[in-house]
N, C-alpha and C positions, 0 to 999 in steps of 0.2 A: 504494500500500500504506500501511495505517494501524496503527502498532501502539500496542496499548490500554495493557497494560503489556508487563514481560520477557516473562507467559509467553502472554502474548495478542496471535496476530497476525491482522489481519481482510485478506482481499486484496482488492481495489477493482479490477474494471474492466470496459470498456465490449467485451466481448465481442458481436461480429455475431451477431445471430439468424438463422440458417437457416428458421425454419420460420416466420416473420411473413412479410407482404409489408412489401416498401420501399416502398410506395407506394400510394393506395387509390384503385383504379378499380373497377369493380364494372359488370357485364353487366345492365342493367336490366333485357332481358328476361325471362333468366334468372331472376333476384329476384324479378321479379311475377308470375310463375308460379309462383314454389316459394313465396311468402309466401301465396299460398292453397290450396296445397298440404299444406304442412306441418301443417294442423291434423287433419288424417288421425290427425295422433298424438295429438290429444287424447283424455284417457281410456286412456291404456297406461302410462301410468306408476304405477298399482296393480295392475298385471300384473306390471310389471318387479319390484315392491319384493316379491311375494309369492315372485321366483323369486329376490331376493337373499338369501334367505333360506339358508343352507348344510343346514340339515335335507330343505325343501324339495327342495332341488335333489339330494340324494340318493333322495327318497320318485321327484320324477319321473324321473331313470335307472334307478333300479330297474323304473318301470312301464313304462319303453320299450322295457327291457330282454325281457318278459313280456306275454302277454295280460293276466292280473292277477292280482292280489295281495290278498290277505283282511288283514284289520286286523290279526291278529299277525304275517304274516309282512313287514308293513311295521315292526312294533315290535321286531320281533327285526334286521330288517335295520341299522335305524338304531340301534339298543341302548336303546329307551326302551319305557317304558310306552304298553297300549294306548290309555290315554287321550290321553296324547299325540300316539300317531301317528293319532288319530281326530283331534285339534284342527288337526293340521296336513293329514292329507288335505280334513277339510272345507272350509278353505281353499281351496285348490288347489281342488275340487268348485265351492266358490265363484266364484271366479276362472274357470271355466270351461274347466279344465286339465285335471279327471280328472270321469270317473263313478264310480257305484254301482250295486250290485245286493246285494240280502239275499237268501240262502239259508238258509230257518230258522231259526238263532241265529246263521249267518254274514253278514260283510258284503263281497265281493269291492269293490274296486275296478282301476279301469283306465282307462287316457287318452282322454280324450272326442276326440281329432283327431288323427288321423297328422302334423297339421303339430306339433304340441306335438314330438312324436321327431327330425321335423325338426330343429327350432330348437334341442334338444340336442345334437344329434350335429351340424352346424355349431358350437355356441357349441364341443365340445369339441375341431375341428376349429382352432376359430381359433385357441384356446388354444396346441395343440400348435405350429399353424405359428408362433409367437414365436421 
């Protein structure tokens, strides 16, 4: 223990880490098979960042929620402007998350893949189990 002055006190110490290894051995086979494996994920990490998005990730529970959804009742869901919630579904459209369909002066959308509702209802899954 170090103290700075009276009212500063810093505590010092060499606390075990549990969740390191004590030691570095490593399965090579293992390794050279997931080292050419792993690039599977190249390319999903501007997937992830459009679902980090907390508007996002409301637009897509709502659509999982629903066959779909027309551009104001995405804007009234999330409490913004149509234009807003047109910049963020096209995204998402983008992304290859939701479709489109124009009815007249309407525009429905709705989730291009039942895995997208998947991957919701897990991520909300994992959440809860913490």
């Amino acid at each position: 223990m170090a103290i700075i002055n009276k009212d500063v006190e810093i505590k010092i110490s060499k606390a075990k880490q549990d969740d390191t290894c004590e030691t570095f051995i490593y399965d090579p086979e293992k390794v050279a098979r997931l080292q050419r494996e792993v690039n599977q994920t190249d390319g999903l990490a501007p997937l992830f960042k459009v679902l980090a998005d907390e508007t996002r990730l409301k637009i897509i529970y709502a659509l999982s929620r629903e066959d779909e959804l027309c551009v104001c009742d995405v804007a009234t869901i999330i409490g913004s402007t149509n234009a807003a919630a047109s910049h963020h579904l096209r995204m998402l459209r983008n992304m290859g998350l939701a479709k489109y369909r124009k009815e007249g002066k309407m525009v429905f959308y709705s989730l291009e893949s039942e895995h997208v509702r998947h991957l919701i209802d897990e991520a909300i899954r994992l959440k809860e189990g913490r």
